[in-house]
C-alpha positions in Angstrom: -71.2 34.3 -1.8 -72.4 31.4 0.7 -70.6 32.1 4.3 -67.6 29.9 4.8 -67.7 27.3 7.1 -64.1 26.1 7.3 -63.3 22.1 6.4 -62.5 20.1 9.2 -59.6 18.8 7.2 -56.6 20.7 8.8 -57.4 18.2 11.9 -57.1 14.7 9.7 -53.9 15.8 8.3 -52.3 16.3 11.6 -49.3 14.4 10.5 -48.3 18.1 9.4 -47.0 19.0 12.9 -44.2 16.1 12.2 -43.4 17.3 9.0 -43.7 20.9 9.8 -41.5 23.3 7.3 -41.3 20.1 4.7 -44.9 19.9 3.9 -45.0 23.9 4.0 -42.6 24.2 1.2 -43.4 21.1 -0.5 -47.6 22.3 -0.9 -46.7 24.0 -4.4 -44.4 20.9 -6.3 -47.2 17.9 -5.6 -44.6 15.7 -7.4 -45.1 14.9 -10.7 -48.7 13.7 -10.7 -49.8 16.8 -9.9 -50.3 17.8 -13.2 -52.2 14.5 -14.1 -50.2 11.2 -13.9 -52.6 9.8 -17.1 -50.3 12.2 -19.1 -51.1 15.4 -20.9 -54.1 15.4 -23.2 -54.8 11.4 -22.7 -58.2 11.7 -21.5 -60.9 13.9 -20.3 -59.9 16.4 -17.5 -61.1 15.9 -14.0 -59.8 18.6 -11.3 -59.7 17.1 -7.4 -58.5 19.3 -5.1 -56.6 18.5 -2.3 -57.6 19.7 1.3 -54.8 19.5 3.1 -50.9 19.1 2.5 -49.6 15.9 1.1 -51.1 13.1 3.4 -52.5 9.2 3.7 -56.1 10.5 3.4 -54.9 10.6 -0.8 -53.1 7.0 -0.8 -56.3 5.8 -3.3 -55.5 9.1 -5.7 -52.3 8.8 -6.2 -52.4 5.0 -6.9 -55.1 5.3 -8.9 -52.7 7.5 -11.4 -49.2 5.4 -11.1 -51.4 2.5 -11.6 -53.3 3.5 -14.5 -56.8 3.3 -13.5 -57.7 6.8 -14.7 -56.4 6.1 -18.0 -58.0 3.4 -17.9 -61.2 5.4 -17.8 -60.1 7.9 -20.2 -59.5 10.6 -17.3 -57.0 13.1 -17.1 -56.8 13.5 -13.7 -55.5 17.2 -12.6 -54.9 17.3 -9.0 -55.2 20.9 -7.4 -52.7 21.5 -4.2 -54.1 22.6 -0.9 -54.1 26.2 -1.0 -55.8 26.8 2.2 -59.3 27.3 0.2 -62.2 25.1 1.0 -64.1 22.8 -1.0 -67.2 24.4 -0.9 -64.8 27.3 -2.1 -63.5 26.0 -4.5 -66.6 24.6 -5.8 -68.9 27.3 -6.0 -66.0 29.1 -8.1 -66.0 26.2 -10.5 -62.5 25.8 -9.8 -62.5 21.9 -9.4 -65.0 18.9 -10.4 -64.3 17.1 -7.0 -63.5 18.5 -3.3 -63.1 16.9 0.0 -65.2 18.3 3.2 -65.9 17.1 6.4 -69.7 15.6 6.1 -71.8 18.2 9.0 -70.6 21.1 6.6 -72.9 19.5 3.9 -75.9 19.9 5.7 -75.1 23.8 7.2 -74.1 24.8 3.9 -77.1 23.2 2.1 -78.9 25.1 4.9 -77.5 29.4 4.3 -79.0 31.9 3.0 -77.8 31.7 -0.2 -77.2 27.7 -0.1 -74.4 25.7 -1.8 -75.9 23.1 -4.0 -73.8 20.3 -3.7 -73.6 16.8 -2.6 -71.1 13.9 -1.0 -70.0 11.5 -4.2 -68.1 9.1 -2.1 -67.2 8.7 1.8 -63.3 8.8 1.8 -63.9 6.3 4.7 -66.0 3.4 5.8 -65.0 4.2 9.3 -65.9 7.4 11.6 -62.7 7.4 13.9 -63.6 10.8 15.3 -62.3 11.6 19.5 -62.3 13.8 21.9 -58.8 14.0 22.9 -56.9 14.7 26.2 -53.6 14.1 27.3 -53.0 10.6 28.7 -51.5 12.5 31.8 -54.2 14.9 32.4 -56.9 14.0 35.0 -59.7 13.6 32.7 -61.1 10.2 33.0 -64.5 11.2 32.1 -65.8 13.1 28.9 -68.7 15.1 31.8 -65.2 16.3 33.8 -64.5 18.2 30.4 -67.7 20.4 31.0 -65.9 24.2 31.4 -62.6 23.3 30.6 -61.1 25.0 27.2 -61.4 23.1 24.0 -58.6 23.7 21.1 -60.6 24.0 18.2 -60.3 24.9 14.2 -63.0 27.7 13.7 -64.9 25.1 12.8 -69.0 26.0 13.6 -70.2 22.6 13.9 -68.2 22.0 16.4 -70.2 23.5 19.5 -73.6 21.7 18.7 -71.4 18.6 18.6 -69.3 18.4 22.2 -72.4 19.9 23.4 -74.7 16.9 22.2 -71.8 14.8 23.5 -71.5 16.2 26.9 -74.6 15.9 27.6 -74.5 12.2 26.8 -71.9 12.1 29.1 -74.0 13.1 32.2 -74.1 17.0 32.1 -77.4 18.8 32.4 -76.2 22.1 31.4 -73.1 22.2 28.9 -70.2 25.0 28.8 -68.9 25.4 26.0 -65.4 27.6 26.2 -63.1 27.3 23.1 -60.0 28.5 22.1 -59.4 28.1 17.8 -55.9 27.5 17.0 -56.2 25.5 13.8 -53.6 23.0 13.3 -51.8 24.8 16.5 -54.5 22.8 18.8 -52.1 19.6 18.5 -49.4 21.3 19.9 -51.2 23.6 22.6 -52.9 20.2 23.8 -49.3 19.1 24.6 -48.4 22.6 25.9 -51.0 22.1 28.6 -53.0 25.1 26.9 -56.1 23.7 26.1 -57.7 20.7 28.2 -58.9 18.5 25.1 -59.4 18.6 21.2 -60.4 16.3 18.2 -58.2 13.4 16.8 -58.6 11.3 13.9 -57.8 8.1 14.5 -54.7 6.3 12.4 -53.5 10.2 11.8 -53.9 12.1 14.8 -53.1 9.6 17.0 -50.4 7.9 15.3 -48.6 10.9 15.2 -49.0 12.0 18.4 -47.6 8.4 19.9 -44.3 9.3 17.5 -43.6 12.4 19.0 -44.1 10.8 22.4 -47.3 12.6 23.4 -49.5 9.8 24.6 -53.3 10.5 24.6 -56.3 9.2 25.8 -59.3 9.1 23.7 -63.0 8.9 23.8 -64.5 7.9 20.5 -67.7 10.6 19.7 -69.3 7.5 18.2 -69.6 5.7 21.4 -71.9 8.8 22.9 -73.4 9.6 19.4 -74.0 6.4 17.9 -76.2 7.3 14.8 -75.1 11.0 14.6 -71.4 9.3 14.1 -72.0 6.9 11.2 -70.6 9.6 9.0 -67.5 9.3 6.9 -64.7 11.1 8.0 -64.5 12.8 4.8 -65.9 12.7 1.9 -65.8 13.9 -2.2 -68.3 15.9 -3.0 -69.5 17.5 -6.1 -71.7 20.0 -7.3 -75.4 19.1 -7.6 -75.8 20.4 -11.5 -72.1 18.5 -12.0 -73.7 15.3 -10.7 -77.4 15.9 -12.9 -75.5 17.2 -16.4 -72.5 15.1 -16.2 -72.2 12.4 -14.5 -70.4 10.0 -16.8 -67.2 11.5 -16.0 -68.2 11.4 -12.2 -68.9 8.0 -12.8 -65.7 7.0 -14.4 -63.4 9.0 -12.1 -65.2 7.6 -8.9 -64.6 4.3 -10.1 -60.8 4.8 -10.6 -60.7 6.5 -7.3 -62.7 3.1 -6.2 -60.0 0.6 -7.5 -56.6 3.3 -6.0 -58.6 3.3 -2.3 -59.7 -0.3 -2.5 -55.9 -1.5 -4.0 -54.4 0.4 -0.8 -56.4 -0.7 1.7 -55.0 -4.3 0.4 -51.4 -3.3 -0.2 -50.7 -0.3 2.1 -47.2 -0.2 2.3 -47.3 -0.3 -1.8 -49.4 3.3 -1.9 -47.5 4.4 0.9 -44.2 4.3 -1.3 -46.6 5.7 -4.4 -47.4 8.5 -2.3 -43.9 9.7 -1.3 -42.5 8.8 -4.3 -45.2 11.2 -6.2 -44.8 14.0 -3.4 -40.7 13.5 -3.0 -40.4 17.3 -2.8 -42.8 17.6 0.6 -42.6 14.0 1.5 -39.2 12.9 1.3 -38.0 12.7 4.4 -41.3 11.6 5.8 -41.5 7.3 5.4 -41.4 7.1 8.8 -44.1 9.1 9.5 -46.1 7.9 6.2 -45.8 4.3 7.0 -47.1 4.2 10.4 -50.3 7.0 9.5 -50.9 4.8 6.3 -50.7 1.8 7.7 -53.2 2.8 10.1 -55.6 4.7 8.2 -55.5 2.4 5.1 -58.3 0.1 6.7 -60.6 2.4 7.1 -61.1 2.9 3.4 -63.2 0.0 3.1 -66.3 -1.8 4.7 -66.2 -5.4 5.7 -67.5 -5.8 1.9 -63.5 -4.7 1.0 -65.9 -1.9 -0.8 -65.0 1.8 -1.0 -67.2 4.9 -1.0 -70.7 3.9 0.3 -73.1 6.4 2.4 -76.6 6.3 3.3 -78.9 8.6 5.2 -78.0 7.5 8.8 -74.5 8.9 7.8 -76.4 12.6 7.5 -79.4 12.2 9.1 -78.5 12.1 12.8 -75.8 14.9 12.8 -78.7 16.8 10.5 -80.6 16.5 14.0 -77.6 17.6 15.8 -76.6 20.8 13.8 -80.7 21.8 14.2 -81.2 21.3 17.7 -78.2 23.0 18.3 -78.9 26.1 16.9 -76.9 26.1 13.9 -79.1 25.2 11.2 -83.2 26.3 11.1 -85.2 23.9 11.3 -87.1 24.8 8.6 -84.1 24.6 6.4 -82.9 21.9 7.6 -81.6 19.7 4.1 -83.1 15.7 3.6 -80.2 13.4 4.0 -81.4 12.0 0.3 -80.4 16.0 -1.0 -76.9 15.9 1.1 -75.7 12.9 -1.0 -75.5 10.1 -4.0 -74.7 6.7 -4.6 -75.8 6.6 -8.2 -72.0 7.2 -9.5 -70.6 4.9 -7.2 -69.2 1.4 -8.6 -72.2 -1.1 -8.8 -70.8 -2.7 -6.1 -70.6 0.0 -3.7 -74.8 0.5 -4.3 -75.3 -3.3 -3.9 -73.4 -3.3 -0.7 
């Protein structure tokens, strides 16, 4: 079995800490498109599984099935709830058709000893809105005074090579790394004065942060990394031989996905309502909460273009460098950034970008 390298995704989906016992007990009753909004039997099955609790990051699925763009496509869509299993997980069980991950675990798991072969499909979004994190009333000014100081993290492996690359942009000539992994508990130990800094997301993270009245300040990783940072935040990915033997229904479902992330990046408060309505049982009390994360986040789905999904090899290629130099993938195994995704099942537009 290939080592686990945990998804990022219990950090986007922050909004959890708001919602707390809801979305707990809510995880198993998605609503009732979780069994496939296109109706029983009305197409060809598609499994997507979830990585994280009901959230904005799935505004463009769940549209896509109240609106009728699978059906329109002849896909049955049959979405999986997050059961704490990853992706790459789930995947390499042939338990789903499409997963979400967060992009550098493409790249280290191309790169183990026995790989995962599997690719991003799609970039959930056009915009990397990844920060380092500290409290607005800490004394932190400067991402170097964060050299030493404990990080709250999410047992995520990637994450060392990263805030190492990124302190040493920063000034520092010889990085510490300490780090404390608390999962989805780093929000709250950031605002318990326990850990000195973390990772946000921004429209998520942030947003929800400001409504509980913790106020942060941020330092964007792109503005340090530049060209490792291109990446999406997330993205679908799918098995390699799924993509070579069939990617008609890759194709088709992408392209609903395409039209449900484009329509609510145009009409967000419309998806938002989508969403809660399909996810009453964990999202009910939630609107607040949903509105302001949505209406943040909804923007990033989409370029300048107004197109949805697009990657190219700056998006893998410069955290590629990153995970190497740092230790946590051989150089010699090191994956192209042509093998860590495709664009061939995106809309035509999306290639023609």
């Amino acid at each position: 079995m290939t080592p686990r390298i945990l998804s990022r995704r219990p950090a986007r989906s922050a909004a959890a800490l708001v919602l707390a016992a809801a979305l707990t007990a809510g995880v198993a009753a998605c609503g009732p498109s979780a069994a496939g909004g296109s109706g029983p039997g009305s197409g060809t099955p598609l499994r997507i599984a979830l990585d994280y609790t009901p959230n904005v990051d799935y505004l463009g699925i769940y549209v896509a099935i109240t609106n009728g763009y699978f059906r329109a496509e002849g896909i049955d869509p049959k979405i999986i709830p997050y059961s704490g299993i990853p992706a790459e997980t789930l995947l390499e069980e042939h338990k789903t058709d499409l997963g979400l991950t967060y992009p550098p675990s493409i790249p280290a798991y191309r790169a183990a000893r026995p790989p995962l072969d599997y690719e991003a499909v799609a970039g959930l979004s056009q915009r990397n809105t990844i920060n380092i994190a500290v409290l607005a009333s800490s004394p932190y000014r400067d991402v170097a005074q964060l050299n030493g100081t404990l990080y709250g993290g999410f047992g995520v492996p990637s994450d060392k090579p990263i805030i190492e690359a990124v302190l040493r942009r920063a000034g520092v000539r010889h990085p510490v790394y300490r780090v404390l992994d608390l999962g989805d508990q780093a929000y709250r130990a950031l605002a318990d004065h326990r850990v000195a800094y973390t990772i946000t997301y921004g429209g998520i993270d942030d947003v929800t942060a400001e409504l509980q009245g913790v106020r942060l300040r941020q330092f964007p990783i792109r503005r340090f990394l530049p060209r490792a940072f291109s990446f999406p935040d997330d993205a679908f990915v799918a098995l390699d031989r799924e993509v070579k033997e069939h990617p008609r229904l890759l194709r088709r479902g992408l392209r609903a996905l395409a039209r449900g992330y484009e329509y609510a990046a145009r009409h967000p408060a419309e998806a938002e309502s989508i969403l809660i309505r399909d996810n009453r049982t964990a999202l009910g009390d939630a609107k607040r909460v949903i509105d302001a994360t949505g209406d943040a986040t909804a923007p990033t789905f989409v370029g300048r273009s107004g197109v949805w999904g697009t990657m190219d090899d700056a998006d893998f290629a410069g955290i590629t460098r990153i995970l190497v130099s740092g230790g946590l993938i051989p150089a010699g195994r090191a994956p192209s950034p042509g093998q860590d995704f495709t664009d061939s099942l995106l809309p035509r537009t999306a290639r023609l970008r």
